[in-house]
VEXLUM-250405 format. One record per residue (C-alpha): residue number from 1; chain; x, z, y. Coordinates in nm, 2 decimals, m for minus. Layout:
PT    n  chain      px      pz      py
PT  NUM      A       X       Z       Y
...
***
This chain:
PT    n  chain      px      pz      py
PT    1      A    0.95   m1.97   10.72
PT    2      A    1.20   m1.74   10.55
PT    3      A    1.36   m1.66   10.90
PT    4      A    1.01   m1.54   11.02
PT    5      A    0.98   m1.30   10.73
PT    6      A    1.39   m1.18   10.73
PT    7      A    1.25   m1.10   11.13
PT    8      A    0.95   m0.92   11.09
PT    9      A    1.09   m0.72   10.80
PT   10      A    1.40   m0.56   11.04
PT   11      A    1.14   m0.55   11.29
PT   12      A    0.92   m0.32   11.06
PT   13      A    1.22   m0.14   10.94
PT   14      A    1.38   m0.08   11.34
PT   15      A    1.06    0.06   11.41
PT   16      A    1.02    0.27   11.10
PT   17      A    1.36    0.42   11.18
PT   18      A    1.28    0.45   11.58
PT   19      A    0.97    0.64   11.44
PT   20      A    1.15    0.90   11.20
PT   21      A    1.43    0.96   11.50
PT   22      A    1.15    1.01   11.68
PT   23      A    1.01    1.27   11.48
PT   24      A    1.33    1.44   11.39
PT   25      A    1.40    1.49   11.76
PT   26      A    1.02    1.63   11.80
PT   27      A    1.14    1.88   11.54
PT   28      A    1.45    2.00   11.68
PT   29      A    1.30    2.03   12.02
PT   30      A    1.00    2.19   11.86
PT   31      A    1.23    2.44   11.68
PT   32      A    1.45    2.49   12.03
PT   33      A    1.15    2.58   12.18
PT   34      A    1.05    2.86   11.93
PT   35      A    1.35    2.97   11.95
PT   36      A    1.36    3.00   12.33
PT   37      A    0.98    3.13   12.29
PT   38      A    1.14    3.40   12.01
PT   39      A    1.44    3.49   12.25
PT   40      A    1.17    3.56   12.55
PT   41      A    0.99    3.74   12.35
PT   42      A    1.32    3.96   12.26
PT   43      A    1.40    3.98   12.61
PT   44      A    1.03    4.07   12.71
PT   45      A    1.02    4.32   12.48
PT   46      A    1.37    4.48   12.55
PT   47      A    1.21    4.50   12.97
PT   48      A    0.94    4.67   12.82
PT   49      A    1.15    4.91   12.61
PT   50      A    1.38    4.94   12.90
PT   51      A    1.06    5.00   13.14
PT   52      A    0.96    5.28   12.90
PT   53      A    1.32    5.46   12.88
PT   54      A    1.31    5.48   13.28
PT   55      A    0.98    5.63   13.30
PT   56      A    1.09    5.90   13.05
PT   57      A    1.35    6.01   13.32
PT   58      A    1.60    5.98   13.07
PT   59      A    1.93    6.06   13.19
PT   60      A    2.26    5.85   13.25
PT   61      A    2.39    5.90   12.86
PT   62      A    2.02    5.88   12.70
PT   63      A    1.93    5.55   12.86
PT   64      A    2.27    5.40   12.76
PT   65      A    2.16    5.55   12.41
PT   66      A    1.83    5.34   12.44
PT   67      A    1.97    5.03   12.55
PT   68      A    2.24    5.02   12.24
PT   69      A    1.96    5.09   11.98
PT   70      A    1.74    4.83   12.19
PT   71      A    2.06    4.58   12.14
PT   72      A    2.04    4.65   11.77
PT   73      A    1.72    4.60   11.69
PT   74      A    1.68    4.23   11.94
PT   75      A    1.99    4.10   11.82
PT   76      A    2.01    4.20   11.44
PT   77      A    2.36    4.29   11.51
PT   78      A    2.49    4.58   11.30
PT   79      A    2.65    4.78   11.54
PT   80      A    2.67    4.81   11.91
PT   81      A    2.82    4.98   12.20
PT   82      A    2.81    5.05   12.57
PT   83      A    3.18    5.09   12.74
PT   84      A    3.13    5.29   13.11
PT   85      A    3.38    5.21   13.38
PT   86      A    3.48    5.55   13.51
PT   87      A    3.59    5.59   13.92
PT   88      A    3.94    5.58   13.80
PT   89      A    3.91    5.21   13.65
PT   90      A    3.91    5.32   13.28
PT   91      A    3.69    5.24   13.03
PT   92      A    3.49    5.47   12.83
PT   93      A    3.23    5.43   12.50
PT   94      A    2.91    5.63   12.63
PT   95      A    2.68    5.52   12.37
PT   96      A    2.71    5.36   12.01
PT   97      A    2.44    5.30   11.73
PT   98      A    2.64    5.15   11.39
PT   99      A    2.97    5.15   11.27
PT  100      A    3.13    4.97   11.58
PT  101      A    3.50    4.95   11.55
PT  102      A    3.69    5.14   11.79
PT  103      A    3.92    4.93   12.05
PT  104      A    4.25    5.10   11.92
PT  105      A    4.41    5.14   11.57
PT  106      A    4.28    5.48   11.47
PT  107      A    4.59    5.74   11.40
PT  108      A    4.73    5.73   11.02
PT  109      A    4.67    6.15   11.05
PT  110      A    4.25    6.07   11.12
PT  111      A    4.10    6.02   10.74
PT  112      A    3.79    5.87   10.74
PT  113      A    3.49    6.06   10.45
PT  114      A    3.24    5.85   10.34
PT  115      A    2.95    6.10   10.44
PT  116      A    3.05    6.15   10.82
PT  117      A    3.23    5.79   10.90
PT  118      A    2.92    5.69   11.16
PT  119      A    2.96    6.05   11.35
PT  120      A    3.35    6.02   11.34
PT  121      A    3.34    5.67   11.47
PT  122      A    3.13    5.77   11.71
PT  123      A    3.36    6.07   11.84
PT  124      A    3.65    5.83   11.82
PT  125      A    3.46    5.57   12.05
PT  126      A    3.36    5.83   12.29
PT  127      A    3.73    6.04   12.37
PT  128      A    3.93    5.69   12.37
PT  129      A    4.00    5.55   12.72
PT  130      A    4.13    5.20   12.80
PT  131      A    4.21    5.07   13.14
PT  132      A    4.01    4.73   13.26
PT  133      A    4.18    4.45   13.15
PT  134      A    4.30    4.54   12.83
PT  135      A    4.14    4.37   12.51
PT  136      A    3.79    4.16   12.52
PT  137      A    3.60    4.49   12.67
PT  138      A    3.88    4.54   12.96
PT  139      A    3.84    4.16   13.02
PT  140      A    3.49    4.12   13.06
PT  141      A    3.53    4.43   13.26
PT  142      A    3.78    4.28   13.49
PT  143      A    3.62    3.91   13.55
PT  144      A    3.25    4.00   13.52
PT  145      A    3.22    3.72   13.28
PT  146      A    3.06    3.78   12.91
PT  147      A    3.27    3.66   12.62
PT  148      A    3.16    3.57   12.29
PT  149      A    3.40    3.53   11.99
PT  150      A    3.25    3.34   11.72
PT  151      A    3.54    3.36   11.50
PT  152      A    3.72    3.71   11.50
PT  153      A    3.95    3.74   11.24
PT  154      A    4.17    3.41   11.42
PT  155      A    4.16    3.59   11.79
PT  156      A    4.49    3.78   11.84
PT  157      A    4.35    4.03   12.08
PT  158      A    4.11    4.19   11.78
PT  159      A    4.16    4.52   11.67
PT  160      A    4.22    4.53   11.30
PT  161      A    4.16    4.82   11.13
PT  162      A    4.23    4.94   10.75
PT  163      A    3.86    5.05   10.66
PT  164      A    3.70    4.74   10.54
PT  165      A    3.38    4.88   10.70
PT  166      A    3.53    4.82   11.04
PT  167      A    3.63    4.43   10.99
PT  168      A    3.53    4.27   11.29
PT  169      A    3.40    3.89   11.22
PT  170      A    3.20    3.77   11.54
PT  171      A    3.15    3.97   11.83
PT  172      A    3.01    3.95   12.18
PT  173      A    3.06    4.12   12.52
PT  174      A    2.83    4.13   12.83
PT  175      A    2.86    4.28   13.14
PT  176      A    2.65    4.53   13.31
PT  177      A    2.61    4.45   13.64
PT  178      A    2.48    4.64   13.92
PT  179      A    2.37    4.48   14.27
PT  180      A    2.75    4.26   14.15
PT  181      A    2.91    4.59   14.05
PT  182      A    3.00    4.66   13.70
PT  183      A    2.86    4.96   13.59
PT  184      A    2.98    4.88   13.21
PT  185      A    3.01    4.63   12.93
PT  186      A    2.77    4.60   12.64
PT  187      A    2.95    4.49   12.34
PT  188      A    2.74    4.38   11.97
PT  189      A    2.92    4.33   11.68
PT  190      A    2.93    4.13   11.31
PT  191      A    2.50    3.97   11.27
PT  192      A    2.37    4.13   10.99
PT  193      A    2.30    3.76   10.80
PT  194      A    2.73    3.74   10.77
PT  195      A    2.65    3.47   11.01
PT  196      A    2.88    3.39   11.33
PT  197      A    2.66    3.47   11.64
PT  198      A    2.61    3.18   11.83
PT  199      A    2.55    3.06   12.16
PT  200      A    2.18    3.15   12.15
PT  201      A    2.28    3.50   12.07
PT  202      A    2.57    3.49   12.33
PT  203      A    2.22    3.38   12.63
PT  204      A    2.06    3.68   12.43
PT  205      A    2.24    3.92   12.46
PT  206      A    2.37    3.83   12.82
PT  207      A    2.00    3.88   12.90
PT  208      A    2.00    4.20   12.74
PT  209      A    2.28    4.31   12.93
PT  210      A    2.17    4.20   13.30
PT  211      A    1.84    4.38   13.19
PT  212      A    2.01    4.70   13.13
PT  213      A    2.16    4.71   13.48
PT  214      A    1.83    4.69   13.60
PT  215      A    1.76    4.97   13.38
PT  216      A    2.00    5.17   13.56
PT  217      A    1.96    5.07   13.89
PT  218      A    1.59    5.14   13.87
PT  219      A    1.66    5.49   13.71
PT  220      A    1.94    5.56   13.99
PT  221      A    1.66    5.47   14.25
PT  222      A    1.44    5.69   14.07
PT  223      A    1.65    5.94   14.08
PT  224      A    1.76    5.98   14.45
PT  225      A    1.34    5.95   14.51
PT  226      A    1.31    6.23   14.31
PT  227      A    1.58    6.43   14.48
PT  228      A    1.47    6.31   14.84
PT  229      A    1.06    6.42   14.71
PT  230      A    1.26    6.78   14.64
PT  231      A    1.40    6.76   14.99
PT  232      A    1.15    6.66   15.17
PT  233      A    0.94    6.97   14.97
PT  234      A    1.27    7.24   15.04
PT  235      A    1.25    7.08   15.41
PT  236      A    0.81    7.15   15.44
PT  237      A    0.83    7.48   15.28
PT  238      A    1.15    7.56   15.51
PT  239      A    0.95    7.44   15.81
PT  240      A    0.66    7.63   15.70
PT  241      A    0.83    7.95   15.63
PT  242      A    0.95    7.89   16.04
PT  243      A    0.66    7.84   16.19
PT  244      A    0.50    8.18   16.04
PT  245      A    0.81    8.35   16.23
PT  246      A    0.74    8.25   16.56
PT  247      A    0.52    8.42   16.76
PT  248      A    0.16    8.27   16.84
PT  249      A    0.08    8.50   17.15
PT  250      A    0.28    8.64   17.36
PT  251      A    0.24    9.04   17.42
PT  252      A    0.06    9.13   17.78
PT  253      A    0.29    9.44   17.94
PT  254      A    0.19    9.47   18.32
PT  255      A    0.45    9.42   18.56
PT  256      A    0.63    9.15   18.28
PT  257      A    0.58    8.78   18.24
PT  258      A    0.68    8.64   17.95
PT  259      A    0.75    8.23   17.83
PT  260      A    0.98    8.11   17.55
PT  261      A    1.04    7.73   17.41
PT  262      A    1.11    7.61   17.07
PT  263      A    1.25    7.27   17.01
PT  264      A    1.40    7.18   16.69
PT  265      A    1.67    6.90   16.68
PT  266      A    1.53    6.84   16.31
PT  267      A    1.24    6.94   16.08
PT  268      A    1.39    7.28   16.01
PT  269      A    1.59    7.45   16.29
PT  270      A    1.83    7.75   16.27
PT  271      A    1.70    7.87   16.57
PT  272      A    1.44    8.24   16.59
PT  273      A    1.30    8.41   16.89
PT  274      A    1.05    8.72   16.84
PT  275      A    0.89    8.96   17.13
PT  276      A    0.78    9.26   17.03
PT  277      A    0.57    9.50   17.21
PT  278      A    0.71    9.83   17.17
PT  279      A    0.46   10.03   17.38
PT  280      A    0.23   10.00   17.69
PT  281      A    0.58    9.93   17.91
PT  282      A    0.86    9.83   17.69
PT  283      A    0.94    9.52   17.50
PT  284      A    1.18    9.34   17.31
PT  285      A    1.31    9.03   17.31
PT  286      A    1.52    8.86   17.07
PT  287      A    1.73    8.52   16.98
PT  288      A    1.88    8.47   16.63
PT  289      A    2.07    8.16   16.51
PT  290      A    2.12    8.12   16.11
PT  291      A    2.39    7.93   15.99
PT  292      A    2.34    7.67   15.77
PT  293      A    2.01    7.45   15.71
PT  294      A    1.72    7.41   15.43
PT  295      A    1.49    7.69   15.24
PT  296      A    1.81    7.93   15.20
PT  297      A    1.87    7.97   15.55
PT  298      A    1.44    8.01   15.63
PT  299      A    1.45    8.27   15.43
PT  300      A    1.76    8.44   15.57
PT  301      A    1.55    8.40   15.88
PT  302      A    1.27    8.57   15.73
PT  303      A    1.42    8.83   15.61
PT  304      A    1.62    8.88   15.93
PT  305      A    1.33    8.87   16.12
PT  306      A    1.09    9.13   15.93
PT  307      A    1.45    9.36   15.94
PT  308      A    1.42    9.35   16.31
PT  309      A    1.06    9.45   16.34
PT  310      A    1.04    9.71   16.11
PT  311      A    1.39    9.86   16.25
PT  312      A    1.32    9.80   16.65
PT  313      A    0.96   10.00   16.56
PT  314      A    1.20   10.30   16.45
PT  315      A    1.47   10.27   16.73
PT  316      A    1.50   10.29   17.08
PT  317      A    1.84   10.13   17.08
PT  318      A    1.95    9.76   17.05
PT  319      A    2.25    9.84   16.91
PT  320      A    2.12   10.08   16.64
PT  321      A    1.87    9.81   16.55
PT  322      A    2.15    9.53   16.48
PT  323      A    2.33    9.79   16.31
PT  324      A    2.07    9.87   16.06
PT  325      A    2.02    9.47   16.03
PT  326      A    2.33    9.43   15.95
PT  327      A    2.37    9.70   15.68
PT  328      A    2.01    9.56   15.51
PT  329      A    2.16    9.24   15.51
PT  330      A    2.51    9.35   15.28
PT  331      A    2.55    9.21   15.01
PT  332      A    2.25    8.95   15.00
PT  333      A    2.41    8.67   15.24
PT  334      A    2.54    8.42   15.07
PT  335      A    2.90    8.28   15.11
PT  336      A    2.90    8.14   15.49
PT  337      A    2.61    8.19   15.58
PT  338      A    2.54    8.48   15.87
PT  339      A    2.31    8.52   16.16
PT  340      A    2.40    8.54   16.51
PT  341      A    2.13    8.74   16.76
PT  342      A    2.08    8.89   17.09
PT  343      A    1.81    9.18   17.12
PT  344      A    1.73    9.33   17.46
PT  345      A    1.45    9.56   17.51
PT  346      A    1.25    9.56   17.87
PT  347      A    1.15    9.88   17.98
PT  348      A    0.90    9.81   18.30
PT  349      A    0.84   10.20   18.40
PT  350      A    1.22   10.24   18.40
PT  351      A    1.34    9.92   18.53
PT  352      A    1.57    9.85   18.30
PT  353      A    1.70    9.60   18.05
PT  354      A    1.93    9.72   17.74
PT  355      A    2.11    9.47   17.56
PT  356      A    2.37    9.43   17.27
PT  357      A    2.47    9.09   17.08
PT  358      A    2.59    9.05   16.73
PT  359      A    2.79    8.75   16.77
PT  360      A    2.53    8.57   16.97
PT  361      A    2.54    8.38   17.33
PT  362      A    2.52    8.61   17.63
PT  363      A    2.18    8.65   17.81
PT  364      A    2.14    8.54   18.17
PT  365      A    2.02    8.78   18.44
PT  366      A    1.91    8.67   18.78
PT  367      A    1.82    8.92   19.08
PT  368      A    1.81    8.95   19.39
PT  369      A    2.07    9.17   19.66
PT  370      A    2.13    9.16   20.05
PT  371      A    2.29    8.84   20.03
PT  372      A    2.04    8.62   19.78
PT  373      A    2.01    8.57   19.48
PT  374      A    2.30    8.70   19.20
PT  375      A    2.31    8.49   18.84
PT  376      A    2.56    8.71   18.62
PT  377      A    2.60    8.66   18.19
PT  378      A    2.58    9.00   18.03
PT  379      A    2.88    9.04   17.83
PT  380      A    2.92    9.28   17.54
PT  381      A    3.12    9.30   17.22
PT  382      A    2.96    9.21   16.85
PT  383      A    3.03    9.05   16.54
PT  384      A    2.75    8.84   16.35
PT  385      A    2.49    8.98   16.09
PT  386      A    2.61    8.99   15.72
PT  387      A    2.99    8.93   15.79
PT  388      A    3.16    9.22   15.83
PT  389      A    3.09    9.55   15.67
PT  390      A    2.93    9.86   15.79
PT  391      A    3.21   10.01   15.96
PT  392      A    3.36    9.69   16.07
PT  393      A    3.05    9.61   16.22
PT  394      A    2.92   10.00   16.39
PT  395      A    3.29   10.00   16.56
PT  396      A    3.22    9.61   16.73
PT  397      A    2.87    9.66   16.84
PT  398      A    2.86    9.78   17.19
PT  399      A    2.54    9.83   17.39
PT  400      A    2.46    9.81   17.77
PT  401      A    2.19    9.84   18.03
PT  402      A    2.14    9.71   18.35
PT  403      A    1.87    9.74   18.59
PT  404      A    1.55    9.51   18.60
PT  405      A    1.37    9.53   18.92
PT  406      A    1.13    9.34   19.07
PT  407      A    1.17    9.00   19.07
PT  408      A    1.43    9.04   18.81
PT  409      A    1.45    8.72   18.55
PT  410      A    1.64    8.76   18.21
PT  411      A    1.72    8.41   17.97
PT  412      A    1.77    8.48   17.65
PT  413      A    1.92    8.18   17.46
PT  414      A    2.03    7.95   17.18
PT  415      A    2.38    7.76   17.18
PT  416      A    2.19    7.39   17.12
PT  417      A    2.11    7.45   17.54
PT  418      A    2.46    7.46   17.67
PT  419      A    2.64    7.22   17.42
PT  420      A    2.40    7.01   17.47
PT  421      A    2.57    6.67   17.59
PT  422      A    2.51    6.38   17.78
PT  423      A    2.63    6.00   17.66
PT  424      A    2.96    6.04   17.80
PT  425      A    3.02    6.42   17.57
PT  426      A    3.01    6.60   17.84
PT  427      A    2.83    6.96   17.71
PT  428      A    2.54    7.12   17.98
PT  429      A    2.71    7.40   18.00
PT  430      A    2.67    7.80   18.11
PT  431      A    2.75    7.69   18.46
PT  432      A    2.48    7.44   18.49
PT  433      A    2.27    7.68   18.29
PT  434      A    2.28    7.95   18.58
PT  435      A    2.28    7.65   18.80
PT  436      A    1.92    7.62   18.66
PT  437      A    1.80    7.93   18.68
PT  438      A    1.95    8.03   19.04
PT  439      A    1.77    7.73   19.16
PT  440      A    1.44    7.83   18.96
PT  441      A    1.49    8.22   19.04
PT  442      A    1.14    8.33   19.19
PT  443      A    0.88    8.14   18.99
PT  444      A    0.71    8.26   18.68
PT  445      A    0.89    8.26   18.29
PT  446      A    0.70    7.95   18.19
PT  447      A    0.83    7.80   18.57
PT  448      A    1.19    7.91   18.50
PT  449      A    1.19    7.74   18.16
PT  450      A    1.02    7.44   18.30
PT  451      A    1.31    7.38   18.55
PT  452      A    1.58    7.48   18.26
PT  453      A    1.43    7.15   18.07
PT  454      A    1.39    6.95   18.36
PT  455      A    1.78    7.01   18.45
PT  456      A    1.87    6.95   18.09
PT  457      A    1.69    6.57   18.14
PT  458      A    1.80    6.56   18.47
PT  459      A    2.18    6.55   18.32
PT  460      A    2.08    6.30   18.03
PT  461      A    2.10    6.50   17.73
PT  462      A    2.10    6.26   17.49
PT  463      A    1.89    6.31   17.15
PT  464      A    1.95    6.68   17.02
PT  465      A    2.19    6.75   16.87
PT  466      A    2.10    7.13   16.78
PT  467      A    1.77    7.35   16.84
PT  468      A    1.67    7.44   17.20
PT  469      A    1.56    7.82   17.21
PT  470      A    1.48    7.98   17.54
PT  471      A    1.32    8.34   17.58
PT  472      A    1.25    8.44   17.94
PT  473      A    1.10    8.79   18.08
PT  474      A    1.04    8.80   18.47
PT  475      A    0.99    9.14   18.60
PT  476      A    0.69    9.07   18.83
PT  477      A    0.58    9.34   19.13
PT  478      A    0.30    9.44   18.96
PT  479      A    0.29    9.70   18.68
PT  480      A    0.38   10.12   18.62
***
C-alpha cells in the first residue's frame, strides 16, 4: 500500500515539474518571439526610414548621415559611424552621430573643450584615413564579415584613448555591401543601458547594415535614371532644335532639280544641309558638320545656320559668306568644338557653280564632254568655322567657279558617306562615291541620290557609324 502511494506521489511531482518546464520554455520562447517581433519591427522601420531618405534625393554624404542617426535611434547605441572605402582602398569616416571614438590615438598637441568635443570628434573621424585591414573597421572591411566585440576593454586591437568619454566597452561592425561589393562598414558603439551588446544586437544591426546598402544602391539607380531622364531631355530638345533646321520644301528655280537626304547614325546628328533661293535663277546649297554631340552642338548648328542665311542674303560670294561666319562665330565656340561647311551657289542664267569650303569634304561634279561623262572633286583651300581667327581664316579661304551646263550634277556631302565601312573596315570611299554618281549621271537629284544609297547597301555598310548627308542640284535643259 505504502509503495502505491510513494508512486503516485513522484508521479504527481514528475508531472508537476514537466508542467512548470513546460511553461518556462513557453516563456522564453514567448519572450524570443517578442523580441524577434521588436527587432522586425526595428528593421521595418529603419526600410521605411531608409525608403524616405531615398526619395528625398539626398545625396551620397546626407544619406550616410541618415543611416547613422537611423542606427542610433534602432539600436540604443550611443554613438555611431559609417567608414567609406575610398578607390584607393582606404578607409574614411563619412558620417558620425555621438561621441564615437576615433580609430587612432588622437595627437597629445589636439586638446579636447568640453563645449565642442562632438564637432571635434567628428572632424577627427572625418580627415583620418586607415588602409583596409587595419583594426576591427579595416577587418570587416577586408573579409566582408561583421564583427561584434562584446567585451572591449580585453581586445588588444581597441583604440584606447585618454578622454574617459571615448572608452570603448562593447562595439559592433557591419558591412555595407553592395551587389557583394563593399561600399563601407557601419560601426555602433557602447548600449546606452552599460550593457554588452549581444548577439541579438550583432542580427540587428547586421540587418541594419545590409539595409543601408540597399539604401545606396537604390539611390545610385536613382541617380543614373535621373541623369539618363536629363539626357534623354538634352537628346529631344537637341533633335528638335535639328529638325526646325532642315528644310521642309525644297525651292523651285527652273532649269534646277534639287534632292537632298538626311540620315542620322543617332537621335541627334552633327550633320546640316540648307538651300536657299537667292533669286528667280540662283541658289545655294550648303553642308555643315559640327563637332561634338548633344544640345551644345544643336545650337552651334543653329546659330551657324541662321549666320549663313542672313549673310548669303547680303553676299554674292561663297567665300565672303564663310568669312563673315566665321568672324560671327569668334569667340562663342567653345573649346573643340568648330563647324566644317561647304557653300556653293547655282547660278542657272550664267551656268555656273561657285564654291569655297571651310574645312569641309570636297563637292562632286559630274558633266558631260566629247568623250562621256567627267566626275572631278572640286578642290579648294579652307580652315573650319570658329578655329582660327579673322585673318588666319580670310588668308585660307579660297573661292572658285566652274561651269554648270546642262545636264550638269553637283553632290554636296557629309564625311559619314565615304567612311562609311563594311564588316571587313573597309571605308566606301570618294572613289566608289564618283563611282556612284558616274554610273547615276543623267537621272534626276532624287535618282542620283537613290543610286548613291543603293551603292552604299550594295557594299554592305554596316550599321552607321556617322550621319549620311547628301545635297544634289542637277542642272536640267529647261530654264533662263
Amino acid at each position: 500500500m505504502l509503495f502505491f502511494v510513494l508512486g503516485g506521489m513522484l508521479g504527481a511531482a514528475l508531472v508537476y515539474a514537466l508542467y512548470w518546464r513546460a511553461q518556462r520554455e513557453a516563456a522564453r520562447l514567448e519572450e524570443q518571439n517578442l523580441l524577434l517581433m521588436e527587432e522586425r519591427q526595428i528593421v521595418l522601420d529603419y526600410m521605411h526610414t531608409m525608403v524616405d531618405a531615398v526619395g528625398e534625393r539626398l545625396t551620397r554624404d546626407e544619406l550616410f548621415q541618415r543611416i547613422v542617426h537611423a542606427a542610433v535611434l534602432s539600436t540604443g547605441a550611443l554613438s555611431a559611424c559609417i567608414f567609406e572605402k575610398g578607390a584607393d582602398n582606404m578607409m574614411r569616416g563619412v558620417a558620425v552621430e555621438g561621441l564615437f571614438p576615433p580609430h587612432r590615438p588622437i595627437p597629445d598637441t589636439a586638446r579636447l573643450q568640453l563645449g565642442s568635443r562632438a564637432k571635434f570628434i567628428e572632424q577627427v573621424l572625418k580627415s583620418e584615413s586607415f588602409p583596409v585591414g587595419e583594426g576591427i573597421v579595416g577587418r570587416v572591411a577586408a573579409t566582408g564579415r561583421g564583427e561584434l566585440i562584446a567585451d572591449a576593454p580585453s581586445d588588444p586591437r581597441i583604440v584606447r584613448h585618454d578622454d574617459p568619454a571615448l572608452t570603448v566597452r562593447s562595439v559592433i561592425a557591419a558591412p555595407i555591401m553592395v551587389r557583394k561589393n563593399l561600399i563601407g562598414v557601419l560601426c555602433v558603439c557602447n548600449a546606452a543601458d552599460g550593457l554588452p551588446f549581444s548577439e541579438t544586437d550583432y542580427s540587428l544591426v547586421a540587418a541594419l547594415a545590409e539595409q543601408a546598402g540597399l539604401a545606396v544602391h537604390n539611390q545610385d539607380f536613382i541617380a543614373l535614371q535621373v541623369e539618363k531622364q536629363r539626357l534623354d531631355l538634352d537628346l529631344s530638345l537637341a533633335s528638335d532644335i535639328q529638325k526646325t533646321l532642315l528644310p521642309q520644301a525644297m525651292p523651285v528655280v527652273p532649269g534646277l532639280d534639287l534632292d537632298a537626304r538626311y540620315v542620322a547614325a543617332q537621335k541627334v546628328s552633327g550633320d546640316l544641309y540648307d538651300v536657299i533661293r537667292l533669286g528667280d535663277t540662283r541658289v545655294g546649297l550648303a553642308v555643315a558638320d559640327v563637332s561634338g554631340k548633344g544640345i551644345g552642338a544643336s545650337l552651334l548648328m543653329a546659330i551657324s545656320r541662321t549666320l549663313l542665311r542672313v549673310h548669303a542674303a547680303r553676299h554674292e560670294s561663297p567665300a565672303r559668306v564663310l568669312s563673315e561666319i566665321n568672324r560671327a562665330l569668334q569667340g562663342d565656340v567653345r573649346d573643340g568644338m568648330f563647324v566644317t561647311m561647304i557653300y556653293a551657289v547655282v547660278d542657272v542664267a550664267r551656268g555656273t557653280v561657285s564654291y569655297a569650303r571651310a574645312g569641309h569634304e570636297k563637292a562632286l561634279l559630274a558633266r558631260r564632254d566629247n568623250a562621256g561623262t567627267v566626275c572631278e572633286y572640286l578642290a579648294s583651300e579652307g580652315l573650319p568655322l570658329g578655329l582660327a581667327d579673322e585673318m588666319t581664316f580670310d588668308a585660307a579661304i579660297e573661292e572658285k567657279t566652274v561651269g554648270f551646263e546642262a545636264g550638269a550634277t553637283i553632290v554636296l556631302y557629309s564625311d559619314g558617306l565615304t567612311e562609311a565601312a563594311n564588316a571587313t573596315g573597309v571605308e566606301f570611299g570618294s572613289a566608289r562615291l564618283a563611282d556612284a554618281l558616274h554610273a547615276a549621271h543623267g537621272a534626276s537629284a532624287a535618282g542620283v541620290n537613290n543610286a548613291i544609297f543603293a551603292a552604299l547597301e550594295k557594299f554592305g555598310a554596316r550599321q552607321l557609324r556617322d550621319d549620311y548627308t547628301i545635297c544634289t542640284a542637277v542642272r536640267t535643259s529647261g530654264g533662263p
